[in-house]
N, C-alpha and C positions, 0 to 999 in steps of 0.2 A: 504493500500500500504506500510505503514511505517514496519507494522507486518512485511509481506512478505519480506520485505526486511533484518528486521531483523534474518528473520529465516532463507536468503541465508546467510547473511555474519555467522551465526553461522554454518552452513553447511559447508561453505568454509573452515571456523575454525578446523572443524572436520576434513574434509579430508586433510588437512594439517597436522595434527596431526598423522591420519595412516598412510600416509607415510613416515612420521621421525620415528614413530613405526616402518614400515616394513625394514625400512634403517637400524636401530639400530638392529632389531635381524639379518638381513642378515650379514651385520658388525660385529656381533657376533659370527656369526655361520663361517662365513669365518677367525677370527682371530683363532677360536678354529680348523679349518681344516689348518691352517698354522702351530698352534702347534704342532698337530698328524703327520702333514707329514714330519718336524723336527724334531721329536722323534724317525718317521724311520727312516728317512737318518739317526740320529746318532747310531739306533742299527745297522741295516745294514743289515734285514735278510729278508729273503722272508714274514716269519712268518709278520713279524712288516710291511710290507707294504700291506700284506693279509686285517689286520685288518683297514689300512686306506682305502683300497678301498670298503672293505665295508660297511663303515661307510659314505666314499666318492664317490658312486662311477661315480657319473657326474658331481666330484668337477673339477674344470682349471688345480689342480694338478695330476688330475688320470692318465691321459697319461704318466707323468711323472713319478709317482709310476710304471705304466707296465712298463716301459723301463729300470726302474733301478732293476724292481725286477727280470727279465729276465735272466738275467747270474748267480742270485744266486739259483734261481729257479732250472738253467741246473747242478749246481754243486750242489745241493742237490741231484738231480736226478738220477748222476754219483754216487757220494759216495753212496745212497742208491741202485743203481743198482737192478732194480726189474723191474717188468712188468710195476705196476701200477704205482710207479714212473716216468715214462719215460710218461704212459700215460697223468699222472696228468701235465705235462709240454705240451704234445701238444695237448688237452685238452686247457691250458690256451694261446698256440701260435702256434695255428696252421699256421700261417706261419712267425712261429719264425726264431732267424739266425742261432739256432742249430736244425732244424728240421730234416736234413738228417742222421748226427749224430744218432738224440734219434731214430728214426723209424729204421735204425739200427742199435743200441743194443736192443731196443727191440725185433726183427726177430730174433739176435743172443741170448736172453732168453727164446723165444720160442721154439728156435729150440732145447736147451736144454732140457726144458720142454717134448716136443713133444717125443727126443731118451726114455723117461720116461714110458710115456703117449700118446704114438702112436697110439691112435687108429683112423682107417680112417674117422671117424667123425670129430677128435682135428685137423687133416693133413686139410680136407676141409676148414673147416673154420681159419685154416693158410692161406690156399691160395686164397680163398677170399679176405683177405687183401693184401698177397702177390702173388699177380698171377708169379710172376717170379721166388719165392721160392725156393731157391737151396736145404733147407732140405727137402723134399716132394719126396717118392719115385714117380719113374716114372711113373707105373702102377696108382699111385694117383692121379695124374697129368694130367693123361689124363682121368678120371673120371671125374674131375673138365673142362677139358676145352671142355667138352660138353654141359657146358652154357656159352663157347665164345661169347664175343658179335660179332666174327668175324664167318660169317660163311664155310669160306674154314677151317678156324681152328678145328672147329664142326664135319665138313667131317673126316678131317684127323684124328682128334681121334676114331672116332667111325670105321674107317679103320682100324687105328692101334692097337685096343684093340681086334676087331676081329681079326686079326690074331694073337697075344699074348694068344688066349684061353685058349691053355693049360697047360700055365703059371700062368695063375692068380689061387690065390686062391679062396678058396670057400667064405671067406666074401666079395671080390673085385666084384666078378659076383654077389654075390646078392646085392650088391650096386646099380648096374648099373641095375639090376631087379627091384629094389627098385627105382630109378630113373625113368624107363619104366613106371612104375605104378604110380608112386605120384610126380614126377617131376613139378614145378609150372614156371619154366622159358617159358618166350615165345620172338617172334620176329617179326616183321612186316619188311614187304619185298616190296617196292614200284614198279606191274605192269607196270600201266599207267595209261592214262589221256582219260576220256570221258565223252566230252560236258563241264560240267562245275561239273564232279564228277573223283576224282584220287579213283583207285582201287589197296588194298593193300591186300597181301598174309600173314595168319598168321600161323608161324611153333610151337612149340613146343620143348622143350627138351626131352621128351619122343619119335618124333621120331627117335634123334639121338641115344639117349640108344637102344633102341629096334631094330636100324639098325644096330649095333655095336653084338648084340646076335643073328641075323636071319641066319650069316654064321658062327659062333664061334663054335669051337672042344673044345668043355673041359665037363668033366663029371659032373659038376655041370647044367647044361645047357639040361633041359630034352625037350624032341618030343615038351611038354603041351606048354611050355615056345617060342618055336623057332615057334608054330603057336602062340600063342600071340604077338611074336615079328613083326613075319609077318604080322598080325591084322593091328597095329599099322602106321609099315612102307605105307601099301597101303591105310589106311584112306587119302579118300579126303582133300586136304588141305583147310584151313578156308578162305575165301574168303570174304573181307568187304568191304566199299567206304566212304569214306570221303567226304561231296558235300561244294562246295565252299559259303561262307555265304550268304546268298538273294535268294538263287536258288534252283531249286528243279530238282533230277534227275530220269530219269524213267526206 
């Protein structure tokens, strides 16, 4: 019994001892993260708070580093004035206090860009980010918003391109041919409700393109293409159900 006992209080000993251990190196490691994060405040740069956070970066003072590194971040940003400048700030805040700001100027370097490097590939994926994109010609524009997530909007463009036919040029209509054929947007459309199963409708972006060419005048647009388009347009829509959990529908 004597043994045992002496071998808890040596026990007790010990872990007494790793917790003044683990006190002393936390104690340590937080006096040297007090250092570092007063080495930035006194450089003052983005750069010198980069390095504390990641050295730090679920130290008590990391909040603190993102809020002062913030504003020097956004005037690096500016004075670099670049694409990926502007990204690398909202990238690091996205919902920073100059987020409107950097989103745009960088629309306003793209669109630069884009007067360059126009072509209706660089234009889409503009407007992807910017669906409202004032640089984007219009004929572009409504290429893009044939994967609306609105569907009156969907209609309307593929309304309005067919009649613009013999407007558009020869890359614009094979876009939209290109679209008909390999398009991967889709949309689910809520019927209704039966028994204990909702029945949804699933459309395609390729109807819309191919509805947009079934009446279009323009010489790019052969007999082959306006019965594909037509194909298309009268393919039965998809048709699925979703059954509410526990239940089974017939």
């Amino acid at each position: 019994m004597a043994r045992f006992s002496a071998q808890n209080t040596f026990m007790g000993k010990w872990d007494f001892l790793k917790v003044i251990m683990i006190f002393v190196v936390l104690a340590g490691l937080s006096g040297c993260a007090n250092k570092n994060f007063n080495k930035a405040k006194r450089l003052n740069t983005a750069a010198a708070y980069n390095n504390f956070l990641i050295k730090y970066p679920h130290h008590t003072l990391s909040w603190e580093a993102r809020k002062s590194r913030e504003p020097l971040l956004w005037e690096e940003a500016k004075n670099e004035n670049t694409i990926a400048s502007f990204d690398n700030y909202l990238k690091k805040y996205p919902r920073g206090k100059f987020i409107f700001f950097a989103k745009q100027k960088k629309e306003l370097l793209i669109c630069e860009y884009l007067k360059q490097e126009g072509t209706i590939k660089n234009y889409l994926l503009y407007l992807q980010q910017y669906p409202d994109g004032k640089c984007a010609p219009e004929k572009i524009r409504l290429i893009s918003q044939l994967s609306s997530p609105s569907e009156e909007q969907r209609d309307k463009a593929a309304d309005l391109l067919s009649k613009l036919g013999e407007e558009l040029t020869k890359a614009i209509v094979e876009e939209i041919i290109k679209t008909m054929r390999h398009g991967k947007e889709s949309w689910s459309k809520r019927l209704y409700r039966s028994s204990h199963c909702t029945w949804y409708e699933k459309t395609t972006v390729k109807k819309y393109a191919a509805k947009s060419l079934v009446n279009m005048k323009s010489p790019y647009v052969t007999d082959e293409i306006v019965r594909e388009a037509r194909n298309e347009v009268n393919k039965e829509k998809t048709k699925y159900r979703v059954t509410d959990p526990g239940w089974i529908c017939y």
